[in-house]
Structure formats: structure tokens, C-alpha cells
Biotite code that builds the C-alpha atoms (Angstrom):
import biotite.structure as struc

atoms = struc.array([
    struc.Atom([-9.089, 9.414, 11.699], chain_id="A", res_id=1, res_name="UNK", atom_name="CA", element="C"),
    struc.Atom([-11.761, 7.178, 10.039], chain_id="A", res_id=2, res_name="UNK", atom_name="CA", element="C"),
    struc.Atom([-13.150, 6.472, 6.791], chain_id="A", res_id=3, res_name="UNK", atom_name="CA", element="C"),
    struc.Atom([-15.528, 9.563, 6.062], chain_id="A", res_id=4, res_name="UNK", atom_name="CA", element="C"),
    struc.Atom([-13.008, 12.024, 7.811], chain_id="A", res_id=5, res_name="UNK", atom_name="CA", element="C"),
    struc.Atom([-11.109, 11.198, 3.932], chain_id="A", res_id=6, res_name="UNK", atom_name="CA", element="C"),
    struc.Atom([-14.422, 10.719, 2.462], chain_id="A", res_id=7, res_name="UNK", atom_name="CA", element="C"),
    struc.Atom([-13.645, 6.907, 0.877], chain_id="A", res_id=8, res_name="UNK", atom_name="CA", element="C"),
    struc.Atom([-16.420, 6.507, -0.967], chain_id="A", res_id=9, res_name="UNK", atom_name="CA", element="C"),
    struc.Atom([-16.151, 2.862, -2.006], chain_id="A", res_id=10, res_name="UNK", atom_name="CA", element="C"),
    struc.Atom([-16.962, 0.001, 0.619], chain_id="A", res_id=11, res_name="UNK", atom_name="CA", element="C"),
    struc.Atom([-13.985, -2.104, -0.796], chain_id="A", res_id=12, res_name="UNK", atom_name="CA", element="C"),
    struc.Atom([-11.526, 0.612, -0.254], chain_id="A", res_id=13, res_name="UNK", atom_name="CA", element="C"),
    struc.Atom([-13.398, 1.960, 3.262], chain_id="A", res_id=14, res_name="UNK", atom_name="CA", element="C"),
    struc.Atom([-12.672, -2.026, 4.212], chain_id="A", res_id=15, res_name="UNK", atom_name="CA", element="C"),
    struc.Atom([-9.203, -1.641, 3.736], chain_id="A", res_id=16, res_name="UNK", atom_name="CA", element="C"),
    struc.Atom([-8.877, 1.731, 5.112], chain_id="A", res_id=17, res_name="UNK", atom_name="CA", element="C"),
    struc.Atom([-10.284, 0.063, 8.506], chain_id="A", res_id=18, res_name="UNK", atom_name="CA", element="C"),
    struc.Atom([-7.964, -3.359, 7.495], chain_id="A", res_id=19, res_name="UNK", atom_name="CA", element="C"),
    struc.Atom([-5.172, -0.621, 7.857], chain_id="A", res_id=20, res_name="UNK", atom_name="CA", element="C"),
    struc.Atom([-6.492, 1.501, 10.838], chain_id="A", res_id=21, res_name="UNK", atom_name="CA", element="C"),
    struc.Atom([-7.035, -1.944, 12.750], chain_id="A", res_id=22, res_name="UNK", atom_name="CA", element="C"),
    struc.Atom([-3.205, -2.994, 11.975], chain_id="A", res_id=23, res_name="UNK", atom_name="CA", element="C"),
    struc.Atom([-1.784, 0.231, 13.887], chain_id="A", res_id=24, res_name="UNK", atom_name="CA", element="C"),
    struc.Atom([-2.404, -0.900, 17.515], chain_id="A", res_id=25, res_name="UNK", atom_name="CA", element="C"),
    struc.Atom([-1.718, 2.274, 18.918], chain_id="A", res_id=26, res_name="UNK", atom_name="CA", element="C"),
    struc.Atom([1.022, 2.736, 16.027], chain_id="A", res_id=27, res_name="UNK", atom_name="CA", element="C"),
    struc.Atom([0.945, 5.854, 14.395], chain_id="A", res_id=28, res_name="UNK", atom_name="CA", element="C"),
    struc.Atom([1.407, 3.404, 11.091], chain_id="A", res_id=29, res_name="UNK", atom_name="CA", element="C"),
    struc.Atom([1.133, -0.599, 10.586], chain_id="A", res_id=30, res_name="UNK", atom_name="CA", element="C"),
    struc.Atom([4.069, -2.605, 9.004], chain_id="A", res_id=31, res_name="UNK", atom_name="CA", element="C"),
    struc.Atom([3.918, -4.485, 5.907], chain_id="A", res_id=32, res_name="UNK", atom_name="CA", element="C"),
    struc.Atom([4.091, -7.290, 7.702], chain_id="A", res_id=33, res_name="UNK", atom_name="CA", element="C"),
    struc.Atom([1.085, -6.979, 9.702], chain_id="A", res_id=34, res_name="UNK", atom_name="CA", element="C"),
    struc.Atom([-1.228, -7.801, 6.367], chain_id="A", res_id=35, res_name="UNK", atom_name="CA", element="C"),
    struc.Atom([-1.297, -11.197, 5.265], chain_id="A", res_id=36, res_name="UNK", atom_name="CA", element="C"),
    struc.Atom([-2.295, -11.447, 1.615], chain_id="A", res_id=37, res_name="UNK", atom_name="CA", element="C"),
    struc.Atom([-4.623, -14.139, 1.907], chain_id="A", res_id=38, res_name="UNK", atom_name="CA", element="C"),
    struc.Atom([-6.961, -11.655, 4.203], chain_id="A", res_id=39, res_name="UNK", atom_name="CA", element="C"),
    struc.Atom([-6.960, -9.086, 1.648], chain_id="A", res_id=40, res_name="UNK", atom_name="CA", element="C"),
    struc.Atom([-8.398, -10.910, -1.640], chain_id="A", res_id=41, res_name="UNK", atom_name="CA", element="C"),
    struc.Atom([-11.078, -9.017, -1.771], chain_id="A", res_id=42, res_name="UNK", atom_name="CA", element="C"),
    struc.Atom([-9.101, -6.441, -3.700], chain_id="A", res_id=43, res_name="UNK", atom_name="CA", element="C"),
    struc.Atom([-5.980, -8.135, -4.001], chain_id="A", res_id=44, res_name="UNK", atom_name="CA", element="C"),
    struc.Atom([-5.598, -7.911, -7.760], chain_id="A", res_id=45, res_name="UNK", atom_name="CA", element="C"),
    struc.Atom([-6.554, -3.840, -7.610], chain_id="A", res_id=46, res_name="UNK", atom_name="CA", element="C"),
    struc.Atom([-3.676, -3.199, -5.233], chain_id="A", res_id=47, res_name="UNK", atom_name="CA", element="C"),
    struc.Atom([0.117, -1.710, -5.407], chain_id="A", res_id=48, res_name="UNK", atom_name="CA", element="C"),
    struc.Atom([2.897, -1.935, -2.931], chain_id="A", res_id=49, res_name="UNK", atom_name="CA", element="C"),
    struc.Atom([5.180, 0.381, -3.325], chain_id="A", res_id=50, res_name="UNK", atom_name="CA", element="C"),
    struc.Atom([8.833, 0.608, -1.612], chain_id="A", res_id=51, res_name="UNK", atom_name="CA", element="C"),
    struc.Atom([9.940, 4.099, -0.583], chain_id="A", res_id=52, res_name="UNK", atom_name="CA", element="C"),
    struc.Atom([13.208, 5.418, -0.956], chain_id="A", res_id=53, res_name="UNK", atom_name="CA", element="C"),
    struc.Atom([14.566, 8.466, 0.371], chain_id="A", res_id=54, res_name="UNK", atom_name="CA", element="C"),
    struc.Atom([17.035, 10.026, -2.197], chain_id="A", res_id=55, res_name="UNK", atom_name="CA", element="C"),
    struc.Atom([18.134, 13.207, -1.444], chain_id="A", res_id=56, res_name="UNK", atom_name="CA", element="C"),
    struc.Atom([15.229, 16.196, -1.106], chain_id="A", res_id=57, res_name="UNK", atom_name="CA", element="C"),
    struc.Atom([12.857, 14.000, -3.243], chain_id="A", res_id=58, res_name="UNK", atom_name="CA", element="C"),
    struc.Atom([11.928, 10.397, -2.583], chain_id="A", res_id=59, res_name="UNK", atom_name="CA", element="C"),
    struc.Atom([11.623, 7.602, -5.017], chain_id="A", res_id=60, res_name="UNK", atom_name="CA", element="C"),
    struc.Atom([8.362, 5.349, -5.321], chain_id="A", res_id=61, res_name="UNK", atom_name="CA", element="C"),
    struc.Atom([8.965, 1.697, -6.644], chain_id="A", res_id=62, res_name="UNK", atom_name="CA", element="C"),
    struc.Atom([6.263, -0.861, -7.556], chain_id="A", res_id=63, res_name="UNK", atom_name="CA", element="C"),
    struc.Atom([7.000, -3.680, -5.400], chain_id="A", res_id=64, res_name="UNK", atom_name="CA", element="C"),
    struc.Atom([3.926, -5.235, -6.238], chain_id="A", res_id=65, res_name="UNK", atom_name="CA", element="C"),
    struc.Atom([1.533, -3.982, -9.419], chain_id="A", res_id=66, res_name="UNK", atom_name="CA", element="C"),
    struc.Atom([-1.607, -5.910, -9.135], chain_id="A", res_id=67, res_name="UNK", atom_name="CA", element="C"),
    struc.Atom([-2.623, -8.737, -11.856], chain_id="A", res_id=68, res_name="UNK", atom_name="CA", element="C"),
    struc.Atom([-5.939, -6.469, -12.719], chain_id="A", res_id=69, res_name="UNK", atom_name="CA", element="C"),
    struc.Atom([-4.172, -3.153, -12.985], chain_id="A", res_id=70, res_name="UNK", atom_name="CA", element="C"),
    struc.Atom([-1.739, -4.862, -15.276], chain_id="A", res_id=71, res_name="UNK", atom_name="CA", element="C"),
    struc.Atom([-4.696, -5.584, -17.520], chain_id="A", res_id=72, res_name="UNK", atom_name="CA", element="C"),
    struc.Atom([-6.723, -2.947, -16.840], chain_id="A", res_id=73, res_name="UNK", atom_name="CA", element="C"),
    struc.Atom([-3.834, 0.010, -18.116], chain_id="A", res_id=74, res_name="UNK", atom_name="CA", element="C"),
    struc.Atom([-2.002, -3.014, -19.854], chain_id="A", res_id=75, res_name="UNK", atom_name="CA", element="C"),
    struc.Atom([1.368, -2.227, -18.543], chain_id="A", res_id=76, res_name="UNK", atom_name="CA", element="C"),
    struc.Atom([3.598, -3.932, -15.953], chain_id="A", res_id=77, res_name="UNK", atom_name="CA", element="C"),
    struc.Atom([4.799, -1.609, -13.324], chain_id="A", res_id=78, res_name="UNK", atom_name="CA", element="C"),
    struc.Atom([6.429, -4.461, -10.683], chain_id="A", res_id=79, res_name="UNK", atom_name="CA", element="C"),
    struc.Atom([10.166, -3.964, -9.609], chain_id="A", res_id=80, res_name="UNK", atom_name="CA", element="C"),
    struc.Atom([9.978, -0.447, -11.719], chain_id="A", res_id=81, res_name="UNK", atom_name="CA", element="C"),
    struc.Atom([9.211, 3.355, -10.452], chain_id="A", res_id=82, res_name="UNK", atom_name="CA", element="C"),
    struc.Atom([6.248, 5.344, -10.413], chain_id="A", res_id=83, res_name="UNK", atom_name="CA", element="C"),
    struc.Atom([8.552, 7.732, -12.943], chain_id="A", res_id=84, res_name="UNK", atom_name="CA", element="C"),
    struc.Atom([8.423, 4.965, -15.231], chain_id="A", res_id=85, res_name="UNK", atom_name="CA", element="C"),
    struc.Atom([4.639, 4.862, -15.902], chain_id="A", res_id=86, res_name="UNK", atom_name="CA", element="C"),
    struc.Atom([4.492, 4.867, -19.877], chain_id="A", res_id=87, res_name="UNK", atom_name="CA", element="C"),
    struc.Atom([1.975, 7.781, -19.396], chain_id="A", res_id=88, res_name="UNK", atom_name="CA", element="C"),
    struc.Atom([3.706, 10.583, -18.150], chain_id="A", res_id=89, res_name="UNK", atom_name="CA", element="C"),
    struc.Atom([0.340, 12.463, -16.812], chain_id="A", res_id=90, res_name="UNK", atom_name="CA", element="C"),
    struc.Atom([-0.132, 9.589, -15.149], chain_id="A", res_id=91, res_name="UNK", atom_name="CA", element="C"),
    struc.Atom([3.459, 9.381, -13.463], chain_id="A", res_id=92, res_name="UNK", atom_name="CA", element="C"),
    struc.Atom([2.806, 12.766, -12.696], chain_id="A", res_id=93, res_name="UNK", atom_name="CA", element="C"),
    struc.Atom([-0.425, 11.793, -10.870], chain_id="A", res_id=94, res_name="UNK", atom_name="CA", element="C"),
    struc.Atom([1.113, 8.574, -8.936], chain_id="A", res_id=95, res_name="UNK", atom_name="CA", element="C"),
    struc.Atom([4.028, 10.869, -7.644], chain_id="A", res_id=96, res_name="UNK", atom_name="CA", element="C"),
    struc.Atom([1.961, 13.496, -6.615], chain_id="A", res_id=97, res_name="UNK", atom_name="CA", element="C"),
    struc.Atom([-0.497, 11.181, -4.398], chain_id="A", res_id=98, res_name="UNK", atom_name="CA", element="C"),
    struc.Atom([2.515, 9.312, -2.670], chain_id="A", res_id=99, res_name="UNK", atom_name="CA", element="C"),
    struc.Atom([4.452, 12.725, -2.385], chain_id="A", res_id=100, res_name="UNK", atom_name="CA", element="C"),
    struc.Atom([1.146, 13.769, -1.083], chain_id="A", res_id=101, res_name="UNK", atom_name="CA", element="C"),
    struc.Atom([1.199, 11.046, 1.553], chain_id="A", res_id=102, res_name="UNK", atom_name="CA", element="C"),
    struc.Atom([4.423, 11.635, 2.856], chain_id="A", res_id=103, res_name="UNK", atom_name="CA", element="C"),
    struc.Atom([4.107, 14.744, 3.397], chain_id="A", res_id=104, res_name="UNK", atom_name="CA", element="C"),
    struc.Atom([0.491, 14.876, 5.470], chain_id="A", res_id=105, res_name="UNK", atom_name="CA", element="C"),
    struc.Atom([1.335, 11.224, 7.300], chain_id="A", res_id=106, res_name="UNK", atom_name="CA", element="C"),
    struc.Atom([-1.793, 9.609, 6.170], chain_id="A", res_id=107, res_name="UNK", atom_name="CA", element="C"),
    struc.Atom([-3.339, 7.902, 3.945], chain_id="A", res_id=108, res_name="UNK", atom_name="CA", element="C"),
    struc.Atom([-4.910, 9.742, 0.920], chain_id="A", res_id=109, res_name="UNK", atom_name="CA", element="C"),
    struc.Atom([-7.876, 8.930, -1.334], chain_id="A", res_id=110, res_name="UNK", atom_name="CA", element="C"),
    struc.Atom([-7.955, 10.800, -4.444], chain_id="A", res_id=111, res_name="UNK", atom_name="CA", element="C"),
    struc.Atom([-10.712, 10.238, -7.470], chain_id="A", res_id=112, res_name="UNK", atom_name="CA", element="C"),
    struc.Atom([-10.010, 10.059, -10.853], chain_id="A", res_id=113, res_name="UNK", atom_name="CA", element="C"),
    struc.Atom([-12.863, 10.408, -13.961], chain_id="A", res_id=114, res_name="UNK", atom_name="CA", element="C"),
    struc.Atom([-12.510, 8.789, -17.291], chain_id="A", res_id=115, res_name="UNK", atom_name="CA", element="C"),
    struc.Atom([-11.346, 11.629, -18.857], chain_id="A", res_id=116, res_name="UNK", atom_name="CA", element="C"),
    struc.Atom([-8.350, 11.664, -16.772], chain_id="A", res_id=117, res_name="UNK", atom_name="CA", element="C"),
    struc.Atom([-8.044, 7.570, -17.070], chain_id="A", res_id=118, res_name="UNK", atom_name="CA", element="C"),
    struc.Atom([-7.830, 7.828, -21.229], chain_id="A", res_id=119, res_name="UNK", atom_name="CA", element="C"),
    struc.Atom([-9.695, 5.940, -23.682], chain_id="A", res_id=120, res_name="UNK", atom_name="CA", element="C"),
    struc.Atom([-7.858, 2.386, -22.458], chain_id="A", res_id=121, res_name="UNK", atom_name="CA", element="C"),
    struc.Atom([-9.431, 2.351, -19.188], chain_id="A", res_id=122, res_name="UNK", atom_name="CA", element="C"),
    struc.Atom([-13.098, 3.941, -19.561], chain_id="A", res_id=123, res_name="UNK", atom_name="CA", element="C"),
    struc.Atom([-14.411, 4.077, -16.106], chain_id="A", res_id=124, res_name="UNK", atom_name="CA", element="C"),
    struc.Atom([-13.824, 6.460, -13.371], chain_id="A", res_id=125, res_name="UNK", atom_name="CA", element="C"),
    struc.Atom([-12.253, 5.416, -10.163], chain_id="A", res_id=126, res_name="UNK", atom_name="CA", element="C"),
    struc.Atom([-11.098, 6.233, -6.622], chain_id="A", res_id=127, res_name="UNK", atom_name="CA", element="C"),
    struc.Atom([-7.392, 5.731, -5.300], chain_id="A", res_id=128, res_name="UNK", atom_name="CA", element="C"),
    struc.Atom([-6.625, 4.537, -1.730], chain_id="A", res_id=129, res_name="UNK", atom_name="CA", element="C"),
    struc.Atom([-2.936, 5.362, -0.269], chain_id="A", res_id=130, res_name="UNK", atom_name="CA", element="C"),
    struc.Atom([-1.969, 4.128, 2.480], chain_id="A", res_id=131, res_name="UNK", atom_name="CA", element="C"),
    struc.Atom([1.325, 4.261, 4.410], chain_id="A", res_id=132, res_name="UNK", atom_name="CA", element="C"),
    struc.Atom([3.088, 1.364, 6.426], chain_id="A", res_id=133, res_name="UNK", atom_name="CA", element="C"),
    struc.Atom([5.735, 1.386, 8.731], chain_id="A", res_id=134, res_name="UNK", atom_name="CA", element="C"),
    struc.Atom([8.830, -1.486, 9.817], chain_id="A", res_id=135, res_name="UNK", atom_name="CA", element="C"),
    struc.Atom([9.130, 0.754, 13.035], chain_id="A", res_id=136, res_name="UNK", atom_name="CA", element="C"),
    struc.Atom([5.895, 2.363, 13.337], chain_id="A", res_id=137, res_name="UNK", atom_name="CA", element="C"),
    struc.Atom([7.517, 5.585, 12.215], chain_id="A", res_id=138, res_name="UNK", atom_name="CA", element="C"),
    struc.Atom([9.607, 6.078, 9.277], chain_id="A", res_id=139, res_name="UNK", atom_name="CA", element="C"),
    struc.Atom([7.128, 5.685, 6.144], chain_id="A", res_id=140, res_name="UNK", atom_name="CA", element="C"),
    struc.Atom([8.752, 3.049, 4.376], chain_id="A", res_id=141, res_name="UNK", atom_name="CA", element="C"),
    struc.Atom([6.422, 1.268, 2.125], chain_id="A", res_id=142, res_name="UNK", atom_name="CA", element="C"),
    struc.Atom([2.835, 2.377, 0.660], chain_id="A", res_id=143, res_name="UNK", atom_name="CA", element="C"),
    struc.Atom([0.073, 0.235, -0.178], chain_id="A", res_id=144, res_name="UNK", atom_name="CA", element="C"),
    struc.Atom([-2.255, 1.393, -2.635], chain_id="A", res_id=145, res_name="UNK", atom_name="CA", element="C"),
    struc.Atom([-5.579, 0.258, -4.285], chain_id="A", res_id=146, res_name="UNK", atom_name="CA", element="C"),
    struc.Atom([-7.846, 0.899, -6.645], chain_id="A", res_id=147, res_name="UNK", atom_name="CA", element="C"),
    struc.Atom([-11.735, 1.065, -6.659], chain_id="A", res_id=148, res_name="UNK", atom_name="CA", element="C"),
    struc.Atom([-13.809, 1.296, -10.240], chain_id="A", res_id=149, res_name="UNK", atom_name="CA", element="C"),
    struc.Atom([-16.546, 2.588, -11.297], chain_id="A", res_id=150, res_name="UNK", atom_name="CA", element="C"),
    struc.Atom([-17.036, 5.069, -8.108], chain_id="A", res_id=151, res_name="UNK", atom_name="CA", element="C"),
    struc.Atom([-18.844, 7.990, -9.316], chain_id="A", res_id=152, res_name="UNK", atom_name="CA", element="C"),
    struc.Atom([-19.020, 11.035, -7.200], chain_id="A", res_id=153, res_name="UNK", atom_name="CA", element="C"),
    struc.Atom([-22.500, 13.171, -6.539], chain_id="A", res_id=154, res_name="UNK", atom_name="CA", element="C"),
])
């Protein structure tokens, strides 16, 4: 699996995707704790960490972490809340959908987004890396997520 087998488009988010990919060491998934902030401020603000928990036949997502930019950016703070509780409910619909989506393939997922499906507070089109992390290299546990701006696709 590499970078243009899920066509990332961005170079910030393709640098994370091999961040991630690095982190495995023969690991089917990296842990949370294999990333150290610090090494990943070059999109630090732009990214989500997201807790995953397993309730029933449908899992929960819950913002962990909601990055400083995003929270200006949409103008909403998501941390310590779920992905269900995203003011906009197309856009809940959207988050659950691409961490359902990861789950269920056992991969990381990039998915695009244009302005018109952003809204008029956020006016530039974007792509959407998830990722999924592992305490026992397993069990999908936590997600990270980030967010690249102004990607336009051909």
C-alpha cells in the first residue's frame, strides 16, 4: 500500500500517509503512541484524533483532538465530543461515513471534498486523510485524521 495506490493528492497529507506507513514496522497498524506531536507540525493544526468505540453493531467516533485551524476554519469545537455532534448534520453524515468507511476496509482512506459540499463558511475545496492506529497492532482503536486545502482535482 503506498501513497498513489489511494491517490493522496496533496504532498502534506502523502507525508503523513508515509509518517504512518513508516510507524507500522511490520504492524498491520501503528499505535498512537508511535507519533510524537512535535514531528508532525507540519499539519498539526489541520489534524483530528479520534477515539473509537465499539457500541453494539455500530461504533462511535469521538474527537479526542480537533485541531486549532479546523476550529477556525468551520468555527466549531469538536474536542471531547462525537462525530454525531457536528452542528452540520451533512457533515456528521460525511465524518461517519469516512471512519465507518475505514473500519470496515482496514486502511486508511482519502476522500475529497469541493466547496460546494464545504458551505459558504469554508470556501475552498479540500482532501481528507484517515488513518487508523492501533495499541496492539490490531484492534482499530483510534483514527487520526487531517485535512489538506485548496487541493483541486483534474
Amino acid at each position: 500500500m503506498d501513497a498513489e495506490t489511494i491517490e493522496i493528492m496533496s504532498p502534506q497529507l502523502r507525508r503523513l500517509f508515509a509518517d504512518w506507513d513508516t510507524r507500522r514496522r511490520g504492524r498491520e497498524f501503528p499505535a498512537r503512541a508511535d507519533f510524537d506531536p512535535v514531528e508532525l507540525k507540519y499539519l498539526l493544526g489541520e489534524m483530528t484524533l479520534l477515539d473509537v468505540i465499539a457500541s453494539g453493531p455500530r461504533s462511535d467516533f469521538r474527537y479526542r483532538v480537533y485541531g486549532s485551524s479546523l476550529v477556525r476554519r468551520f468555527g466549531w469545537e469538536l474536542t471531547g465530543k462525537s462525530v454525531d455532534e457536528i452542528p452540520v448534520k451533512q457533515h456528521a453524515a460525511f465524518a461517519r461515513a469516512h471512519c465507518e468507511d475505514v473500519l470496515a476496509r482496514r486502511a486508511p482512506v482519502v476522500r475529497y471534498y469541493s466547496h460546494h459540499f464545504i458551505g459558504q463558511n469554508v470556501p475552498h475545496d479540500c482532501e481528507i486523510l484517515v488513518l487508523p492506529l492501533s495499541h496492539d497492532g490490531a484492534a482499530i482503536d483510534k483514527m487520526l485524521g487531517a485535512f489538506a486545502w485548496n487541493v483541486t482535482r483534474d
